[in-house]
C-alpha angles and dihedrals in degrees: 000000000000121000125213106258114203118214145163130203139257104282100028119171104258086223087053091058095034082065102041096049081048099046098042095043091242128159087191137034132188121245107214137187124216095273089056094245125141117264104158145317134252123212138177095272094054078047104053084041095053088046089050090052101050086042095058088043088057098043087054090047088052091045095048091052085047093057097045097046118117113242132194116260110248119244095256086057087050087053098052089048092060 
């Protein structure tokens, strides 16, 4: 009997397999050519790592922006000004 073997090819969107392990309920996708032919697996630990490391990337990125964004100066630096 042949089972139905989800996959996804090389260069996925991380979001694309992020869905598809989701949404199939897999711990473990393979990871194809063009030719269909195995060329890894991806499973939920290379997942969260991935995610952790997009998330740290982003708060660096928000952080930095924070950072770089021009502010008001307060009343008492008015003040000094004048």
């Amino acid at each position: 009997m042949a089972r139905l073997v989800h996959s996804v090819p090389v260069g996925a969107n991380l979001n694309d397999v992020h869905g598809m392990m989701r949404d199939k309920q897999l711990r473990r996708v393979p990871v194809v050519d063009g030719n269909g032919d195995l060329t890894g697996v991806v499973g939920l630990a290379d997942l969260a790592r991935k995610v952790a490391e997009v998330e740290s990337a982003r708060a660096l990125a928000e952080t930095v922006r924070d950072v770089t964004r021009p502010r008001s100066p307060s009343a008492a630096e008015m003040d000094s000004i004048c």
